[in-house]
mmJSON file of the N, C-alpha and C atoms, coordinates in Angstrom:
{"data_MODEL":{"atom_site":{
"group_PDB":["ATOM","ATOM","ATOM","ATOM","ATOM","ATOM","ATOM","ATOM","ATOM","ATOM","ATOM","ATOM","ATOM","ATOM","ATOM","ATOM","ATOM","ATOM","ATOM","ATOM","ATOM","ATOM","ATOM","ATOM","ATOM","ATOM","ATOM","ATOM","ATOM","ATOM","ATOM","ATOM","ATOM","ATOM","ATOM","ATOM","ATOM","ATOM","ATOM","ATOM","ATOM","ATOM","ATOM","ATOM","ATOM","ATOM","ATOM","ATOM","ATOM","ATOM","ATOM","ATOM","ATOM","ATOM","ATOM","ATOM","ATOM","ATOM","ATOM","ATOM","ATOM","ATOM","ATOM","ATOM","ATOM","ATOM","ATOM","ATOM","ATOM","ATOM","ATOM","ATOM","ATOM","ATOM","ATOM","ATOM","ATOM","ATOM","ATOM","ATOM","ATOM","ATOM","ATOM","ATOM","ATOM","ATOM","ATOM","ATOM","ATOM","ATOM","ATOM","ATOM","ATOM","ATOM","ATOM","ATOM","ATOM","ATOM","ATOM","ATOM","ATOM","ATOM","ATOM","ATOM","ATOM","ATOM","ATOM","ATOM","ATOM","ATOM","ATOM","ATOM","ATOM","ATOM","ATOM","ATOM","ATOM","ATOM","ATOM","ATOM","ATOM","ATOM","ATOM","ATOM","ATOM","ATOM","ATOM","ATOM","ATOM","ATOM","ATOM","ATOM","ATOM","ATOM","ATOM","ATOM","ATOM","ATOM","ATOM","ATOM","ATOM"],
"id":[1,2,3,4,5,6,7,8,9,10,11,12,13,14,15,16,17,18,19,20,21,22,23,24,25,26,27,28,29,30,31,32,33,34,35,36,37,38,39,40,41,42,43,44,45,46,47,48,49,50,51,52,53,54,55,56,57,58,59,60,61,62,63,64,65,66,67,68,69,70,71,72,73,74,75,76,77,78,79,80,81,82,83,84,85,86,87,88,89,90,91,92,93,94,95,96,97,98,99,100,101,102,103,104,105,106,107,108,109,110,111,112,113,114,115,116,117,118,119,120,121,122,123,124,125,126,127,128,129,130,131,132,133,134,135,136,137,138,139,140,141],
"type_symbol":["N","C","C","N","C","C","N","C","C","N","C","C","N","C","C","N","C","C","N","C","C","N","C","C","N","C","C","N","C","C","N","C","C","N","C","C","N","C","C","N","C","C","N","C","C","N","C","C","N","C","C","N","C","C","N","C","C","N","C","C","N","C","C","N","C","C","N","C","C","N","C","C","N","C","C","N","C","C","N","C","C","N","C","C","N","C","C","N","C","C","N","C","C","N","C","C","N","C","C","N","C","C","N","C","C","N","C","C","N","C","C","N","C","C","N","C","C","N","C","C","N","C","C","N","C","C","N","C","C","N","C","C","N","C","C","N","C","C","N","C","C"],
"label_atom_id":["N","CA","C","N","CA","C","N","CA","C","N","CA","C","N","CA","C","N","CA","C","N","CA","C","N","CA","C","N","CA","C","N","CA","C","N","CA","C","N","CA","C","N","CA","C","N","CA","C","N","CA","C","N","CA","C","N","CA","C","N","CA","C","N","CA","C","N","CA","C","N","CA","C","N","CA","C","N","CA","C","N","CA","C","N","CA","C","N","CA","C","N","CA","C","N","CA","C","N","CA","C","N","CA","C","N","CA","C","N","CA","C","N","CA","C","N","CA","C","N","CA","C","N","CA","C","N","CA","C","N","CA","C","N","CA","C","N","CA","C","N","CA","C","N","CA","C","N","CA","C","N","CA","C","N","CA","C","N","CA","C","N","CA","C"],
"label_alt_id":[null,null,null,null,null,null,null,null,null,null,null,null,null,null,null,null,null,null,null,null,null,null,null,null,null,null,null,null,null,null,null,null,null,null,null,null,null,null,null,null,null,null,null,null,null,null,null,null,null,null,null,null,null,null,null,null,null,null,null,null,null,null,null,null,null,null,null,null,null,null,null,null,null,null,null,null,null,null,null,null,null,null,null,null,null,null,null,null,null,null,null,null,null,null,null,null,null,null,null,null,null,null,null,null,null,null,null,null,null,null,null,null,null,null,null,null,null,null,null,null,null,null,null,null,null,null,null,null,null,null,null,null,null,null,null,null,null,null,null,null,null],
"label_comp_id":["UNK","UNK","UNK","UNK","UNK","UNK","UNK","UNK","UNK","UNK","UNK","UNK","UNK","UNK","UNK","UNK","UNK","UNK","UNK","UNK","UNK","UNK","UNK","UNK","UNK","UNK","UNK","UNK","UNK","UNK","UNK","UNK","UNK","UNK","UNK","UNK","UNK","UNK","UNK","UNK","UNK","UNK","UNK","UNK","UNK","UNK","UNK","UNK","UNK","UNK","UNK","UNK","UNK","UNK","UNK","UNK","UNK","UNK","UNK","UNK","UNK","UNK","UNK","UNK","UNK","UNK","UNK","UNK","UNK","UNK","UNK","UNK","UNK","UNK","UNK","UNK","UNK","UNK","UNK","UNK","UNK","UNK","UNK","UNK","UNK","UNK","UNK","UNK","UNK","UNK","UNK","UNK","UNK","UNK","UNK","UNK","UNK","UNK","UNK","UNK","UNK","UNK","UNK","UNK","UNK","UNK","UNK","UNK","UNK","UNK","UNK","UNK","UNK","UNK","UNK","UNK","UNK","UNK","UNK","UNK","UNK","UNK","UNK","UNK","UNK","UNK","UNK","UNK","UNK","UNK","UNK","UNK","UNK","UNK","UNK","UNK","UNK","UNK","UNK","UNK","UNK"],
"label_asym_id":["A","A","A","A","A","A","A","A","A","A","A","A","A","A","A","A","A","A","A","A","A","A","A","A","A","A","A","A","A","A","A","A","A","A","A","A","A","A","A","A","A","A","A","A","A","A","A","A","A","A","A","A","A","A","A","A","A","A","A","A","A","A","A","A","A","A","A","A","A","A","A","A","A","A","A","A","A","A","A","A","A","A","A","A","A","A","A","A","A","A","A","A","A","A","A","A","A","A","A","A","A","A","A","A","A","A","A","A","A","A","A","A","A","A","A","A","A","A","A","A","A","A","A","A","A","A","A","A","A","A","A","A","A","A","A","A","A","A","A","A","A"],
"label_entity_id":["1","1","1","1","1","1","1","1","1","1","1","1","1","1","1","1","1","1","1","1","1","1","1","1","1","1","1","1","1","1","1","1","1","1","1","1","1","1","1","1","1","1","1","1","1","1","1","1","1","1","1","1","1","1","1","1","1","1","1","1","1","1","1","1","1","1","1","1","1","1","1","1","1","1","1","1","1","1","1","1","1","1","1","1","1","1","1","1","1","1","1","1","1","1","1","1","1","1","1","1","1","1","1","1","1","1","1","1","1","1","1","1","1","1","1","1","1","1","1","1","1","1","1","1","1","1","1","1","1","1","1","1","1","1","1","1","1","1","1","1","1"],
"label_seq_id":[1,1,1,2,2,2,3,3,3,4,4,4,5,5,5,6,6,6,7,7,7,8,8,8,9,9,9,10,10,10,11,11,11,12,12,12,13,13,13,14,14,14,15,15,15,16,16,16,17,17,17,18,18,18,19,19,19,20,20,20,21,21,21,22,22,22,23,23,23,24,24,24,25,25,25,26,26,26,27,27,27,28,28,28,29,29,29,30,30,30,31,31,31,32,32,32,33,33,33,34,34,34,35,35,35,36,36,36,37,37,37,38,38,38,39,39,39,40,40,40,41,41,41,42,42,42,43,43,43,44,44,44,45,45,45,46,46,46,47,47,47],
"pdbx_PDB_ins_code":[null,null,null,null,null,null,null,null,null,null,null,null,null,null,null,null,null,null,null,null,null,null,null,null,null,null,null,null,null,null,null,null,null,null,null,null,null,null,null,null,null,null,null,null,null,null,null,null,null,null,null,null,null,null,null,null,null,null,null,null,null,null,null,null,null,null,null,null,null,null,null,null,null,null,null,null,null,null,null,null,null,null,null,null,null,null,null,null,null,null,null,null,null,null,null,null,null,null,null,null,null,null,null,null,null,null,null,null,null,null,null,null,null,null,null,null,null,null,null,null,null,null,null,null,null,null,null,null,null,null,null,null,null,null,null,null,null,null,null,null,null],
"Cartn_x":[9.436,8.702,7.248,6.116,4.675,4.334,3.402,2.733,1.259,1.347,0.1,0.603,-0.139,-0.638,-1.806,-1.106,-2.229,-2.883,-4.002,-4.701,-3.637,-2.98,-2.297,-1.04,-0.427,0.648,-0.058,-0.936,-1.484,-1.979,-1.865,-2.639,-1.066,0.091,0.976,1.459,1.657,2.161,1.621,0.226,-0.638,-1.123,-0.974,-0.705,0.536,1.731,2.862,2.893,2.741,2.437,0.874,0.162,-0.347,-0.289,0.794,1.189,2.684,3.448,4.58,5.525,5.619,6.174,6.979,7.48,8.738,7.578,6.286,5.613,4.516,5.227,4.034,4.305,5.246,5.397,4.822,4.561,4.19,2.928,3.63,2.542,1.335,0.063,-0.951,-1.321,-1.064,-0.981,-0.152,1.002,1.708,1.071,0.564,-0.481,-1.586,-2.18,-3.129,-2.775,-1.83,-1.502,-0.84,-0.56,0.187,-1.416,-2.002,-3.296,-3.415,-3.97,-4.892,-4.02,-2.516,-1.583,-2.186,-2.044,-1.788,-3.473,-4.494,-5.614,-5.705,-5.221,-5.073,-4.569,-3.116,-2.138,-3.022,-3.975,-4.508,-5.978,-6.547,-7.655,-6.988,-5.878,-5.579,-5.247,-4.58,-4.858,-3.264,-2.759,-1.165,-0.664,0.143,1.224,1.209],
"Cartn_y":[6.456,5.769,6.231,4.989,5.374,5.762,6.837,6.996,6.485,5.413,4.877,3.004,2.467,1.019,0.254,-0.764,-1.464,-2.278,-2.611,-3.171,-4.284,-4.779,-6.042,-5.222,-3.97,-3.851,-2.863,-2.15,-1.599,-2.23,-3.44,-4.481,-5.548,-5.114,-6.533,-6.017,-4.569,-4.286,-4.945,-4.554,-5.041,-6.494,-7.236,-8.582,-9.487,-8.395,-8.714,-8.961,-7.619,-7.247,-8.059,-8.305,-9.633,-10.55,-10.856,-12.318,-12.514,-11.51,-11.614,-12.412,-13.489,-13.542,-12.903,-11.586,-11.586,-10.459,-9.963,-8.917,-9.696,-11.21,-12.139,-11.268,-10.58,-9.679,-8.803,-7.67,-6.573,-6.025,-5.236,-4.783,-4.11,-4.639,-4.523,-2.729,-1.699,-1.127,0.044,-0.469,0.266,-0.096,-1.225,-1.272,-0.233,-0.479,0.524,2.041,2.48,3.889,4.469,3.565,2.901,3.66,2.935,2.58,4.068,4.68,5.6,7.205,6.826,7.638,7.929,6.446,6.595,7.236,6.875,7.734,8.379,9.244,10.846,11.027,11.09,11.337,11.185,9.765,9.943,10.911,11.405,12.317,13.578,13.713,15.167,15.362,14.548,14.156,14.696,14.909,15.382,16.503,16.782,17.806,19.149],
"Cartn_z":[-19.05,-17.999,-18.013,-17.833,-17.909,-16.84,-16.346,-15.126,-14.864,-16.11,-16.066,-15.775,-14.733,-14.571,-15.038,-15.534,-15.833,-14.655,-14.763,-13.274,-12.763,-13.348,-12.737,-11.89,-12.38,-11.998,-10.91,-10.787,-9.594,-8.569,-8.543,-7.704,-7.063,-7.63,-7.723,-6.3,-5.828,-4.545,-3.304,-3.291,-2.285,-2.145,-3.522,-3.034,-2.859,-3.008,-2.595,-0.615,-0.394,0.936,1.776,1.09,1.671,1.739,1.012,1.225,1.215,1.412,2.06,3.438,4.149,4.566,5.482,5.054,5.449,6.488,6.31,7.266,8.2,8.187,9.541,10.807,11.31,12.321,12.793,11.534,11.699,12.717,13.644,14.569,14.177,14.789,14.009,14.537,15.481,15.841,14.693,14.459,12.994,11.676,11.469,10.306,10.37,11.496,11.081,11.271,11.861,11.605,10.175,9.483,8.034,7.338,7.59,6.761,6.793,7.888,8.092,7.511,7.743,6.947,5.563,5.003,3.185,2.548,4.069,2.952,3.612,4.346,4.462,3.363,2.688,1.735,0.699,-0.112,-1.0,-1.412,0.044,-0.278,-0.295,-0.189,-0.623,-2.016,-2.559,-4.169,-4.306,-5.437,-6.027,-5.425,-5.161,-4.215,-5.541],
"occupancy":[1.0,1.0,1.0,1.0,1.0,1.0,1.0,1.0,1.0,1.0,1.0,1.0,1.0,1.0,1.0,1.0,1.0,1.0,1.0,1.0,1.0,1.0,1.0,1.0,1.0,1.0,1.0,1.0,1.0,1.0,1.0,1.0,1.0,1.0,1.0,1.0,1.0,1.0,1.0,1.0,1.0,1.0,1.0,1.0,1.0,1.0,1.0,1.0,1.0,1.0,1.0,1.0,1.0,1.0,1.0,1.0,1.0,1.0,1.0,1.0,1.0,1.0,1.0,1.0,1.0,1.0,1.0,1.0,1.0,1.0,1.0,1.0,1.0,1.0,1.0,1.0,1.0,1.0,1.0,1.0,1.0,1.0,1.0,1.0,1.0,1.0,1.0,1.0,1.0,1.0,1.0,1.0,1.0,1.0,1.0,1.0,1.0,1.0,1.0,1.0,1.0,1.0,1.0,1.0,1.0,1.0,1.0,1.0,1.0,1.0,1.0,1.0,1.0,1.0,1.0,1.0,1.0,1.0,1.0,1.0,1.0,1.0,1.0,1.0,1.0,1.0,1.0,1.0,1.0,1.0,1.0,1.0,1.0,1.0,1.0,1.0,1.0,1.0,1.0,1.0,1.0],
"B_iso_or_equiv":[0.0,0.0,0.0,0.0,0.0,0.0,0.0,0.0,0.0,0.0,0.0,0.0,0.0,0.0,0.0,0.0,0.0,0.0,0.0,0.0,0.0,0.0,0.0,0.0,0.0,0.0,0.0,0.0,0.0,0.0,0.0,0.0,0.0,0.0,0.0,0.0,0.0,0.0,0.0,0.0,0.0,0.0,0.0,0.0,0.0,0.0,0.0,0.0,0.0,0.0,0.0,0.0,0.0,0.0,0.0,0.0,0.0,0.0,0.0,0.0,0.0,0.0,0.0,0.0,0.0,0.0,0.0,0.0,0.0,0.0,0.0,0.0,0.0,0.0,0.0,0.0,0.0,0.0,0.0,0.0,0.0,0.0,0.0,0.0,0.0,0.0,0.0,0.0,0.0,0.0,0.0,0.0,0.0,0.0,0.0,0.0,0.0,0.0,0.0,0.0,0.0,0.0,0.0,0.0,0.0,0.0,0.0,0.0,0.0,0.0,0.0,0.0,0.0,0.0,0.0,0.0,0.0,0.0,0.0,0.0,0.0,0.0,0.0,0.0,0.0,0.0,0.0,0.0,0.0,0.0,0.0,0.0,0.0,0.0,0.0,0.0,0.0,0.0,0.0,0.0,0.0],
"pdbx_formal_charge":[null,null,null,null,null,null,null,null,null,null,null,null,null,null,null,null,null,null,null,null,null,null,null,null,null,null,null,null,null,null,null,null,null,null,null,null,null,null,null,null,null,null,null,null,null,null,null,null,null,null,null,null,null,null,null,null,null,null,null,null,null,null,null,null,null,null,null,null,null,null,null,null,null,null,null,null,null,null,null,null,null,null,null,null,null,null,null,null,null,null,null,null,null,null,null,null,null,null,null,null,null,null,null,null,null,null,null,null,null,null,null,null,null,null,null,null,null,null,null,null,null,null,null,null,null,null,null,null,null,null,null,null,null,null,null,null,null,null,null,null,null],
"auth_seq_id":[1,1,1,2,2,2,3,3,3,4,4,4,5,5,5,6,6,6,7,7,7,8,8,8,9,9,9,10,10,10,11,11,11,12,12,12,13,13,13,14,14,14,15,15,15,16,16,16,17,17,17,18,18,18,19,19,19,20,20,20,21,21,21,22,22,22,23,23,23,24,24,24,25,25,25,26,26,26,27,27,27,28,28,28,29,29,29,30,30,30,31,31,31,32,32,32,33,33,33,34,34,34,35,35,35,36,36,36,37,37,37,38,38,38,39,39,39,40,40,40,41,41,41,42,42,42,43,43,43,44,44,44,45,45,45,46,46,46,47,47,47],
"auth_comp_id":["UNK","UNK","UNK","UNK","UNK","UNK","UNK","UNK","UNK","UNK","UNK","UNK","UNK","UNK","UNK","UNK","UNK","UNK","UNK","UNK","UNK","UNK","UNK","UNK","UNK","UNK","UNK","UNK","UNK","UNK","UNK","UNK","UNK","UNK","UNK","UNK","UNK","UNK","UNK","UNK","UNK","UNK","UNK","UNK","UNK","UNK","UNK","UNK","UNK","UNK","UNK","UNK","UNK","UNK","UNK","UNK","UNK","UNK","UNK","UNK","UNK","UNK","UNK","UNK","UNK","UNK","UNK","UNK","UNK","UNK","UNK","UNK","UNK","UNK","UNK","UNK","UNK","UNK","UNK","UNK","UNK","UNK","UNK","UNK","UNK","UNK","UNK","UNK","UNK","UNK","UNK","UNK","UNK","UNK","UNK","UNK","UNK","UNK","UNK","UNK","UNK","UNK","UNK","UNK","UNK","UNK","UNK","UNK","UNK","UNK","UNK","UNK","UNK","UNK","UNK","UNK","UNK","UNK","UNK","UNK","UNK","UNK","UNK","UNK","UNK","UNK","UNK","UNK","UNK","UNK","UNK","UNK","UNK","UNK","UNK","UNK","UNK","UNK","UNK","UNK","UNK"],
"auth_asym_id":["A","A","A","A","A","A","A","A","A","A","A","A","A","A","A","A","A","A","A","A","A","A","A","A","A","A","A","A","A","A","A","A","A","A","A","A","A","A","A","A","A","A","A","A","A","A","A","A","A","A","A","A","A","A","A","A","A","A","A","A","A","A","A","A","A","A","A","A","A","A","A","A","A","A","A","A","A","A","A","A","A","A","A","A","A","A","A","A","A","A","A","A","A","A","A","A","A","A","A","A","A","A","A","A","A","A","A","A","A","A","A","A","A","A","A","A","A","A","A","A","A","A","A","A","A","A","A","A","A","A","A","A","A","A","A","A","A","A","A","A","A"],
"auth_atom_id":["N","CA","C","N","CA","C","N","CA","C","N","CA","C","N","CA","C","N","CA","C","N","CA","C","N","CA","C","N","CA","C","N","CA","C","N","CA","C","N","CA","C","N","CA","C","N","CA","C","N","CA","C","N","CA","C","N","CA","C","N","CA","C","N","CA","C","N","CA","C","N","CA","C","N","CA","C","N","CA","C","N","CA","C","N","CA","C","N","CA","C","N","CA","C","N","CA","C","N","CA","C","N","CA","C","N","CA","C","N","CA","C","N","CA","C","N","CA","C","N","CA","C","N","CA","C","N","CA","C","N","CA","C","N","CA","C","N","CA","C","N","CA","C","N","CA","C","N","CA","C","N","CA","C","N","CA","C","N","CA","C","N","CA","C"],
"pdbx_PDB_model_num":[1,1,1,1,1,1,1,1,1,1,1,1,1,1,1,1,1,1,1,1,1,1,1,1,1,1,1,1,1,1,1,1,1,1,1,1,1,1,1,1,1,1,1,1,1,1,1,1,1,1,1,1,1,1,1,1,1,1,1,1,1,1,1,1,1,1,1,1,1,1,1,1,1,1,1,1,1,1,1,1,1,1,1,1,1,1,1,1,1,1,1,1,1,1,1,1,1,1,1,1,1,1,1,1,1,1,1,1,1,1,1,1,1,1,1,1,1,1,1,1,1,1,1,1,1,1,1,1,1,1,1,1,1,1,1,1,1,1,1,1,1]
}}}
């Protein structure tokens, strides 16, 4: 298994999840605590 993406497959999540359907729900209140989670997590860089 690669730990490398190519731009299409690093990109296919987030335009899954924007244009998903199934997240017309989602409270915008948990989105953005979502958000503000994952770049905390990414400025700390690898565990």
């Amino acid at each position: 298994m690669s730990l490398i993406k190519t731009p299409e497959q690093g990109a296919a999540t987030s335009v899954l999840l924007a244009t998903s359907p199934q997240l017309a729900g989602v409270d915008p209140d948990s989105a953005e605590r979502l958000w503000t989670l994952s770049e905390t997590l990414l400025a700390k860089g690898p565990a």
